[in-house]
Structure formats: structure tokens, C-alpha cells
C-alpha positions as CSV (number, residue, x, y, z in Angstrom):
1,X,101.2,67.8,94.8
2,X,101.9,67.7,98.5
3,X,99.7,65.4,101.1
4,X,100.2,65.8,105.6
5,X,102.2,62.1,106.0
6,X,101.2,60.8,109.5
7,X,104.8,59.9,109.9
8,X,106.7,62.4,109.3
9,X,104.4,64.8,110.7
10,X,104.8,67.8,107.5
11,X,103.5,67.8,104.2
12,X,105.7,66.1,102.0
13,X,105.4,66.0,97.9
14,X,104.4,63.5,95.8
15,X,106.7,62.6,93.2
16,X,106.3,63.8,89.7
17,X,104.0,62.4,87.3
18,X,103.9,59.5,86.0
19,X,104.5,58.1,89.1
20,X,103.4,55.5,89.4
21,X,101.3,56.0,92.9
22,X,100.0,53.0,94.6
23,X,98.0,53.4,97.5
24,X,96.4,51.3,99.8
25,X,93.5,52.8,102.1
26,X,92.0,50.4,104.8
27,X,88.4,49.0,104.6
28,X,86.2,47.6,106.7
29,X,85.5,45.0,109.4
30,X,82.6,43.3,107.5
31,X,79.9,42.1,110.7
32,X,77.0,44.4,110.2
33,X,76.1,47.2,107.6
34,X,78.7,50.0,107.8
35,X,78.5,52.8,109.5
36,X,78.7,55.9,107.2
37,X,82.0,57.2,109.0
38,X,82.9,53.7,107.2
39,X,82.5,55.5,104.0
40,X,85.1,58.0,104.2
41,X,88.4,56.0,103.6
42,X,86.5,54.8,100.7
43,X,86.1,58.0,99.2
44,X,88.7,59.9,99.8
45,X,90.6,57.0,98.0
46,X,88.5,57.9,95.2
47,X,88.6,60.8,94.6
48,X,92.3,61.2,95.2
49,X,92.2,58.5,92.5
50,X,90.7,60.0,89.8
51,X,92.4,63.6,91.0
52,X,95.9,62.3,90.5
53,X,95.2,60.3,87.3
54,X,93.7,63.6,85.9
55,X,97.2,64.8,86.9
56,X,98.9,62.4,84.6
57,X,99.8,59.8,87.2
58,X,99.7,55.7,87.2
59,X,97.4,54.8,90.1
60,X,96.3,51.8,91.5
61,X,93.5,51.8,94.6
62,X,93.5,48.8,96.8
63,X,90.8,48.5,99.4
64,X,90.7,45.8,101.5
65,X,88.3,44.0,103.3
66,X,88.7,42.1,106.6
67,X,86.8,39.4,106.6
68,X,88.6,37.7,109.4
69,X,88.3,38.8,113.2
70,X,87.1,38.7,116.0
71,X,84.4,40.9,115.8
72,X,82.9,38.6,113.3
73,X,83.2,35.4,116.0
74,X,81.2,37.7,118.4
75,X,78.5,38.9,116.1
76,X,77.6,35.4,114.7
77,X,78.8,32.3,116.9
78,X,78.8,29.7,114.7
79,X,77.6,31.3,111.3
80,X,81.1,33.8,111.1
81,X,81.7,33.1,107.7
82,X,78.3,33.2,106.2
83,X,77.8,36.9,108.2
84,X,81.5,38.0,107.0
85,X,79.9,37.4,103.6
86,X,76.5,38.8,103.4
87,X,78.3,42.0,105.0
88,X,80.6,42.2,102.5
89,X,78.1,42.1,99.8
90,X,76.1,44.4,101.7
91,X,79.0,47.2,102.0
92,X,79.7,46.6,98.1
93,X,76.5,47.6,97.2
94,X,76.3,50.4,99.4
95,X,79.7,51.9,98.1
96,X,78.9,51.2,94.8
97,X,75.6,53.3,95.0
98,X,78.7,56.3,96.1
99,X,78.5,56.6,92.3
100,X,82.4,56.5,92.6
101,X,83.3,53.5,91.1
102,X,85.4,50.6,92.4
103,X,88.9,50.2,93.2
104,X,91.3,48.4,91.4
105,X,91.8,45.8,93.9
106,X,89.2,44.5,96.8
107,X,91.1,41.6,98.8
108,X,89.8,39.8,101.5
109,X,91.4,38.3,104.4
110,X,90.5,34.9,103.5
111,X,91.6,34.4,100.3
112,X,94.9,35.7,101.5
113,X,96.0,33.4,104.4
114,X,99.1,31.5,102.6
115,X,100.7,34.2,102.2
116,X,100.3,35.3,105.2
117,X,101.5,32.0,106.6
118,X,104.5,32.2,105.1
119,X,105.3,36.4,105.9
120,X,104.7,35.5,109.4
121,X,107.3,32.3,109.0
122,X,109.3,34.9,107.0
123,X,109.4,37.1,111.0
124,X,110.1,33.9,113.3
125,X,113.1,32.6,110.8
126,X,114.4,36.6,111.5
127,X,114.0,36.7,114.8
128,X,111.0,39.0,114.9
129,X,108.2,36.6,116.1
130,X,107.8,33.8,118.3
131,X,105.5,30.9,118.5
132,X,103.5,30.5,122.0
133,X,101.0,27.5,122.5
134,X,99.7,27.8,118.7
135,X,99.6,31.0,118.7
136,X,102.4,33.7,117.3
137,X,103.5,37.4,118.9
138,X,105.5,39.9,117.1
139,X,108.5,40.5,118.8
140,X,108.4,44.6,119.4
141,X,111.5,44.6,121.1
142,X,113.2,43.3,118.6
143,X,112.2,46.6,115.9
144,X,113.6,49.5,117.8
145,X,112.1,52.3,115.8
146,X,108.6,50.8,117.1
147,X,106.1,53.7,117.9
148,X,107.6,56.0,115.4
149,X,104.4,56.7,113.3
150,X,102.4,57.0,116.4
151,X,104.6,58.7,118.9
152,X,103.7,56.1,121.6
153,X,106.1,55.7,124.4
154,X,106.6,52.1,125.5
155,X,105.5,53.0,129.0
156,X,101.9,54.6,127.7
157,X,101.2,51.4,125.4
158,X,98.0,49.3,126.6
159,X,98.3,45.5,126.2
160,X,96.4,45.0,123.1
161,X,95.3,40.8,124.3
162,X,97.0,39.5,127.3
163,X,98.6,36.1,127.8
164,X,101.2,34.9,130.0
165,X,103.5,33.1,127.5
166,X,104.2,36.6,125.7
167,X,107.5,37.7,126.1
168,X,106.5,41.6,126.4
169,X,103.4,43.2,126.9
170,X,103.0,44.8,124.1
171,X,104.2,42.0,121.6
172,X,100.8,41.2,119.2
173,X,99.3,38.3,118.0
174,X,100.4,37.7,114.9
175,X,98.6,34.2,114.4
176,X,95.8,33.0,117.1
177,X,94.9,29.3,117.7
178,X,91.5,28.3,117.5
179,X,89.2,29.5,120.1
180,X,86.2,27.7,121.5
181,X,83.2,28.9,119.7
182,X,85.2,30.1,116.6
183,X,83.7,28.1,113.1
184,X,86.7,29.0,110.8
185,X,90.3,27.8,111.3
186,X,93.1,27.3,108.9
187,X,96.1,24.7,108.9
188,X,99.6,26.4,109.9
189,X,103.0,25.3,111.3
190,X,101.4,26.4,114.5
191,X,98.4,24.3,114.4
192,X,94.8,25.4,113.3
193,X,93.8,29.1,113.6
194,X,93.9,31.9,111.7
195,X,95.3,35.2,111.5
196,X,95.3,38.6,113.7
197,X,94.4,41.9,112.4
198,X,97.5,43.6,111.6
199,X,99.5,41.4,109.8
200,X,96.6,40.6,107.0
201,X,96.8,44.3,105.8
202,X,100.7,44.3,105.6
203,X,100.4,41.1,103.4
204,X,97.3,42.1,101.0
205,X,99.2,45.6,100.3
206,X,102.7,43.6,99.8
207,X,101.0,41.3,97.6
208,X,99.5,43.6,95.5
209,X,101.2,47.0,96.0
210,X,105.2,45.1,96.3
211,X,107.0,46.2,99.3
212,X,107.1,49.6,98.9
213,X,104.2,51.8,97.4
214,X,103.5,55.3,97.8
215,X,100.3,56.1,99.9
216,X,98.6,54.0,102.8
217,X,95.3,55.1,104.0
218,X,92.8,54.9,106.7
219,X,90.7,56.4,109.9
220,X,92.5,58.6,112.4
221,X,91.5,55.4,114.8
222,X,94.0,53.4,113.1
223,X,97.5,54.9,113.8
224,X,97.6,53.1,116.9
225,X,98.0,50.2,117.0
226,X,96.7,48.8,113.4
227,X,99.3,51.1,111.3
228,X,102.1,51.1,113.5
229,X,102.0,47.3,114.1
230,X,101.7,47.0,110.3
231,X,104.7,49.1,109.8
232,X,106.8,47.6,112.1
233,X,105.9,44.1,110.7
234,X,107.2,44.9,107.0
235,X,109.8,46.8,108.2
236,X,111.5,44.6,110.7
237,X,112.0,42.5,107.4
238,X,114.0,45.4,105.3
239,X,110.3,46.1,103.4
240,X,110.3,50.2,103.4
241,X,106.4,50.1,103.0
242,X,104.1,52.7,102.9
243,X,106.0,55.9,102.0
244,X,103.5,58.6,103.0
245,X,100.6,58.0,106.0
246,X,97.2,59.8,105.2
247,X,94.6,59.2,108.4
248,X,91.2,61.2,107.5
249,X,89.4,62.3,110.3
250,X,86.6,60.7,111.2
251,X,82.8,61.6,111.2
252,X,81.3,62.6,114.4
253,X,77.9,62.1,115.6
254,X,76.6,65.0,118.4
255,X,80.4,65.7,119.3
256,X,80.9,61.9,119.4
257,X,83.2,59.6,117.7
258,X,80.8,57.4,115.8
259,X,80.7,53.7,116.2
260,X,78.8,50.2,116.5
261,X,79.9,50.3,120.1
262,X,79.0,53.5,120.9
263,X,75.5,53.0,119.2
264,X,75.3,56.4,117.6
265,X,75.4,55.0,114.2
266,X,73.8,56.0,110.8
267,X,74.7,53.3,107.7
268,X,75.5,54.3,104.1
269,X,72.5,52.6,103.0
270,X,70.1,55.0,105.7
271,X,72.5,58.0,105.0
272,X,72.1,57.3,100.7
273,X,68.2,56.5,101.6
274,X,67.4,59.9,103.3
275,X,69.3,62.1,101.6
276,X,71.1,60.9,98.8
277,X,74.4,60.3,96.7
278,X,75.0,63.7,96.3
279,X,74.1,65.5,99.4
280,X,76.1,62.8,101.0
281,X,79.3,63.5,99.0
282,X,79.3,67.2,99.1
283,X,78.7,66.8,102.4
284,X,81.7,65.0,102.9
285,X,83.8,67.8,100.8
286,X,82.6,70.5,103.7
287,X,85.3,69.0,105.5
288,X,89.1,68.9,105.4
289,X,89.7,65.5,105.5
290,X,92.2,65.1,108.1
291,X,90.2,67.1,110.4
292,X,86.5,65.5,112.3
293,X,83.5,66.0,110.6
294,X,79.9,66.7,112.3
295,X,77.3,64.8,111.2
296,X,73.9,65.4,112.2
297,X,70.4,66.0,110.1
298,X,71.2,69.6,110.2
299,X,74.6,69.6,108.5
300,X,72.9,67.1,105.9
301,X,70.3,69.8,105.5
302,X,72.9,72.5,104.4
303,X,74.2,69.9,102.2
304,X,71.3,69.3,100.4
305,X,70.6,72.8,100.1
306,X,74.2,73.4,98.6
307,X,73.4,70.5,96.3
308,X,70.2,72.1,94.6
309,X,72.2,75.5,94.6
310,X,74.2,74.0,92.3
311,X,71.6,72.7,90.4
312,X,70.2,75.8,90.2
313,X,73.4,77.1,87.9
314,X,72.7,74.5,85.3
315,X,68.9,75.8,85.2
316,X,70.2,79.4,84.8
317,X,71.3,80.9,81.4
318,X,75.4,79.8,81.0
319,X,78.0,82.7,82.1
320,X,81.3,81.4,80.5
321,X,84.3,82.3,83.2
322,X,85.7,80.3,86.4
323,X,89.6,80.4,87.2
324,X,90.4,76.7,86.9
325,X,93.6,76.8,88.6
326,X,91.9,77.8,91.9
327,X,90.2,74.4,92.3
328,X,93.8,73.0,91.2
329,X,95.7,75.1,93.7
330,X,93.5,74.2,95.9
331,X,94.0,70.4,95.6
332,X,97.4,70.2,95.0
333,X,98.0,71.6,98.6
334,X,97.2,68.8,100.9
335,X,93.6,67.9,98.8
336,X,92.0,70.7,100.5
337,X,88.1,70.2,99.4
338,X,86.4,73.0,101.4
339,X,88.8,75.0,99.3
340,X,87.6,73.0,96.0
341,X,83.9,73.4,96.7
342,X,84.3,77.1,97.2
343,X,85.4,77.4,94.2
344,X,83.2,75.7,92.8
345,X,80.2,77.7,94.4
346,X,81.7,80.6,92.6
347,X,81.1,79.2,89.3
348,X,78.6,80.0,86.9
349,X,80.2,78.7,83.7
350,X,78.3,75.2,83.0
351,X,81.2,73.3,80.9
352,X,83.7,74.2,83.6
353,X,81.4,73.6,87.0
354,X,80.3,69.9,85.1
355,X,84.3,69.4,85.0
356,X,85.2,70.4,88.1
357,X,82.0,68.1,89.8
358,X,82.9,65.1,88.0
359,X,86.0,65.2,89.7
360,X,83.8,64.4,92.8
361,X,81.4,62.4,91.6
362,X,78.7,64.9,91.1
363,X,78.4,65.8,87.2
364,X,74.9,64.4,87.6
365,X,74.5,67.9,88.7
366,X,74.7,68.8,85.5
367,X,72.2,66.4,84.0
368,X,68.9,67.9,82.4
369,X,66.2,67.1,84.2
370,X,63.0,66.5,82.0
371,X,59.3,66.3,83.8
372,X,56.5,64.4,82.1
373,X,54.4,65.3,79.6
374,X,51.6,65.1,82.1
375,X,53.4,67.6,84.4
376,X,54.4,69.7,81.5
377,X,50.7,69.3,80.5
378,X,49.7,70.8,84.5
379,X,52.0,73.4,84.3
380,X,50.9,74.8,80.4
381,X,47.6,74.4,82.2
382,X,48.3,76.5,84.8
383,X,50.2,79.2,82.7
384,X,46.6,79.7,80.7
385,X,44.8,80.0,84.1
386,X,46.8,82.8,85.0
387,X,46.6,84.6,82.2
388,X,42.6,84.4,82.2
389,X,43.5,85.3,86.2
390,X,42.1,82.5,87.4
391,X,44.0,82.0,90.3
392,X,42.1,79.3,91.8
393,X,42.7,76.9,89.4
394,X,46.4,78.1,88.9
395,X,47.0,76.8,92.6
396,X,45.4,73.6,92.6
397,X,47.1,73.2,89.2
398,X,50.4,74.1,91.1
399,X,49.6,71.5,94.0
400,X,49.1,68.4,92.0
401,X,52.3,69.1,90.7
402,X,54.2,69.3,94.2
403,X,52.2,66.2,94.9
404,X,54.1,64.6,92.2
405,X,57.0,65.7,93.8
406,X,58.0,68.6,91.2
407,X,58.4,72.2,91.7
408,X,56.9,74.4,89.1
409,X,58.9,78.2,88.7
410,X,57.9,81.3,86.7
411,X,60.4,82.5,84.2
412,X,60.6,85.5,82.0
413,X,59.8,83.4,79.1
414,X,57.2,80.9,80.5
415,X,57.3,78.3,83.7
416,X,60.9,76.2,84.7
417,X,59.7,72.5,86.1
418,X,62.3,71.1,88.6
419,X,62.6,68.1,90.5
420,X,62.2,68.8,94.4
């Protein structure tokens, strides 16, 4: 299998199974409900999961959540910790209704800071970091290969927080002393504070992952600065890191980036409310997944209207056939799921379609869908009327059953109830 790496800008190859393949694929700032572009790193992760371990790989997901941040301080002065944790919950449950699973590992920033204490001591005792008033910078002069996943020039980098006592401009904050206003600190060599963004994702992959795993993941957003300032913090040490750099695309609203800041947002939960699971994930197949995605109520429409298609195949008498190897080739070549799904569209052989959609969470497609007796009742009701060509009653028989929210169909060999 061969995945586009970020870093060395080509598709490189996997290595061959067993593996192992650890991958770590970023997860969210936790300081309101996610946004649904939010979801993507999530399940691209999961499906790449189950994909390779079908493959006959060892694979371990970790997903991480950053429950540290500033963000956080700014959304709830005073009451950080207690938002960080209802939003946590809150984006658990929404993933979790995916219908994906879980990954293997979900670790917060919180329950990781010794060891991030003593990576960022690990950098100052190698003369890659330097304390400044309580607080710590990462010494980017001292890693010369800095901007290599990126391509940033030195002279086009913005100063990511500024403060006179840095050495360079674009040296980060590695560790930040308290702030006024902030309610969560921890003890360090430096004083009380806590940790900056960057180094708690190249210590929560280390510490789970070792330093060096296979695959690290996340939004297009985050090559620059959050992935390269994470590479260049393990690296600078001797860790090789992340082997193989997959940035998805991310989800566009009207042409727009979306975002909280931007205020263009739809949440899992409103996305899963108004149109469900599985409209939501085929809809997110339509895409390649390093490319942007539109969403908008009308490309939610056409995947809704691809997910009763589909459906529609199980309802239908089974034609055995389906070339298996075209949903494989089709993977195998930089997890190409528009490829995938049209092969899958092309299937009318039940056993093979259920496999291929449960490799997407979607065998639910599959699932026989059984109205109640009353409705079957309505509809036998309705087959007699028009038989005695009472058409009157036929319809009103066939509205009380769209009023319960089924769809009644003539076959050749009576009436077909389905769910609408």
C-alpha cells in the first residue's frame, strides 16, 4: 500500500504486512462542541485502521485530545478545566455515535505533563531550549533542517507569540508561566505553568507510539506550525518520529475554510442530527481525502440520496458478481475512496456490497428493515382496496403510512415497506 507523505512530498509504500503500523492522527482542541470538519482526522484514522488490519497488519490508533490551551483559558475564564472536560465528553459521544469505534489510545494533555516536564528538560540539557522568565522556547536555530516538512523559509515565518526575552523570532513556547486569569498551573523547574501546544503531541505519541512509528495524522491546517514544531522537537533529540505525514484536507463551508472563528460552523452532533451516521460518512468518502471537501445541505442531499440507493440493492433480488480487487486497487493506491465508493455503486451482489460497506462503517446498509405489524396491517389493507379498485381508500391507506414515516412500494409479488 502506498500513502502521499507530507514530507517527502511523493507517495511512498508502506511496509509489508505485519508491520506493525502505529499511527498517531491529531484530535481536537476540546472548548466547545466540534465542528464536523473536526470529524475527519477521526475518521480517516478509522477507517485506515480497520483497512490495513484487514490487510494483515498490527495497528495501533492513537488520538489525542488537547485539553490544555489557550483557547480553553479564553472560552471559560476561571472554569477552564471543568469546560475542557464537559467538551471532551461531549466530542466522545459525538464520535462514538460515527458508528466507527474507538481508538486504541485517547490521551489527554493533562494527564501527560511529567513527561512532558522532563522531554522539555531532556531539549535544555541538549542545547535545544532555553528558559526565559518561567517560561521555555525551543531553540529553532539550533535544528537546521527546521521547515523541512513545511517548506517554510525562515524569512516568511510569522512569530507565532512574541516576547522580548526570545532569542529568535520564531523560537516557540515550549512551557508558558502562569498567566493572569489562567485557573490551571502545574509545578516545573521553571515555576508554575503548563505546557504549549506542540510539545504535548510529540510526548503523548513518544509515550505511547516509542520514538519512531509509522504514520502521523492531522488537518492540512496543521503542517505549519503544529507538525513541523513537533518534528523538530523529537528530532533535535536523535528521535526519527513520524515516518510518513498524512494531512487530510479539510471540509469547506460555501468555499470557506470552516471554523469557530470564522462562524461558519456545523457540529457532529447537528450534522449526525439532520442527516445521519450514514449520509454523513459516505459523504465524507465523496472526497479524496487530501483534497477540500464542500459541505453544504446540498452535497448532504446527494449523500443521502446515495445512501438509500444503496439501500435499495439490499431490497432488490441478489445478483452474485462484483470484482473485489477494484475496491482493493483502489485503496491500496493512496486510500482513494471516491474510487472505493464507485465501485461499490457498481455492485449488486449483497454478501460482497455488505463486505466492502463494513469497511466503512456502513454494513447497516445491509440490515433488514422490518415495519410494524400495524403498517404491514395498512399496507395488506391497502393491497385489498386496490384490488376491489377502491382507490380512495388505497390513498388515504397509503398516507397514514408516510405519516408514520414509511414508504409503501408495489412489487410484482405484493407491496415492499421501506423506511423513508
Amino acid at each position: 500500500m502506498r500513502l502521499y507523505n507530507t514530507l517527502t512530498r511523493r507517495l511512498d509504500e508502506l511496509p509489508p504486512p505485519p508491520g506493525p503500523i502505529r499511527m498517531y492522527f491529531c484530535g481536537p482542541t476540546v472548548y466547545a462542541r466540534a465542528h464536523v470538519g473536526n470529524a475527519v482526522p477521526f475518521v480517516l484514522g478509522m477507517w485506515l485502521r480497520r483497512w490495513l488490519r484487514g490487510r494483515g497488519y498490527e495497528v495501533t490508533l492513537v488520538h489525542n485530545i488537547t485539553d490544555i490551551n489557550d483557547k480553553i483559558y479564553a472560552a471559560a475564564p476561571g472554569a477552564s478545566a471543568e469546560l475542557a472536560a464537559r467538551a471532551t465528553e461531549w466530542y466522545l459521544e459525538d464520535t462514538g455515535d460515527l458508528g466507527l469505534g474507538m481508538p486504541d489510545h485517547l490521551p489527554k494533555a493533562t494527564e501527560s505533563v511529567p513527561q512532558i516536564v522532563r522531554f522539555i528538560e531532556d531539549l535544555i540539557a541538549a542545547g535545544h531550549a532555553y528558559p526565559a522568565e518561567g517560561d521555555v522556547y525551543f531553540r529553532v536555530e539550533s535544528y537546521p533542517e527546521y521547515g523541512q516538512l513545511s517548506g517554510q523559509k525562515p524569512d516568511q515565518m510569522e512569530e507565532e507569540e512574541s516576547n522580548p526575552l526570545k532569542e529568535d523570532r520564531r523560537d516557540f513556547a515550549l512551557w508558558k508561566a502562569t498567566k493572569e486569569g489562567e485557573d490551571t498551573s502545574w509545578e516545573s523547574p521553571w515555576g508554575p505553568g503548563r505546557p504549549g501546544w506542540h510539545i504535548e503531541c510529540s510526548v503523548m505519541a513518544e509515550e505511547l507510539l516509542g520514538p519512531a512509528f509509522e504514520i502521523h495524522g492531522g488537518g492540512l491546517d496543521l503542517v505549519f506550525p503544529h507538525h513541523e514544531n513537533e518534528l523538530a522537537q523529537s528530532r533535535s533529540l536523535g528521535h526519527p518520529f513520524a515516518e510518513l505525514w498524512m494531512h487530510n484536507g479539510l471540509l469547506r463551508f460555501t468555499g470557506e475554510k470552516m471554523s469557530k472563528s470564522v462562524g461558519n460552523v456545523t457540529t457532529i452532533r447537528e450534522a449526525l442530527d439532520e442527516y445521519g451516521r450514514e449520509a454523513l460518512l459516505l459523504f465524507f468518502m465523496t472526497g479524496q481525502w487530501r483534497k477540500p471537501l464542500d459541505f453544504s445541505a446540498e452535497t448532504m442531499g446527494q449523500a443521502q440520496a446515495q445512501v438509500e440507493r444503496l439501500r435499495n440493492v439490499f431490497r432488490a433480488p441478489n445478483e452474485p458478481g462484483g470484482d473485489w480487487d477494484a475496491l482493493v486497487g483502489a485503496l491500496e493506491d493512496d486510500f482513494n475512496t471516491p474510487a472505493a465508493l464507485a465501485a461499490l455503486n457498481g455492485w449488486r451482489d449483497h454478501e460482497l456490497l455488505r463486505r466492502g460497506l463494513d469497511l466503512f462503517g456502513l454494513a447497516s446498509l445491509a440490515k433488514d428493515e422490518s415495519a410494524p405489524p400495524e403498517l404491514v396491517s395498512l399496507a395488506e389493507r391497502r393491497e385489498t382496496a386496490r384490488a376491489e379498485r377502491d382507490f380512495a381508500a388505497a390513498d388515504e391507506l397509503r398516507a397514514r403510512i408516510e405519516a408514520a414515516g414509511w414508504e409503501v412500494r408495489d412489487v410484482a409479488d405484493g407491496f415492499q415497506l421501506v423506511p423513508k
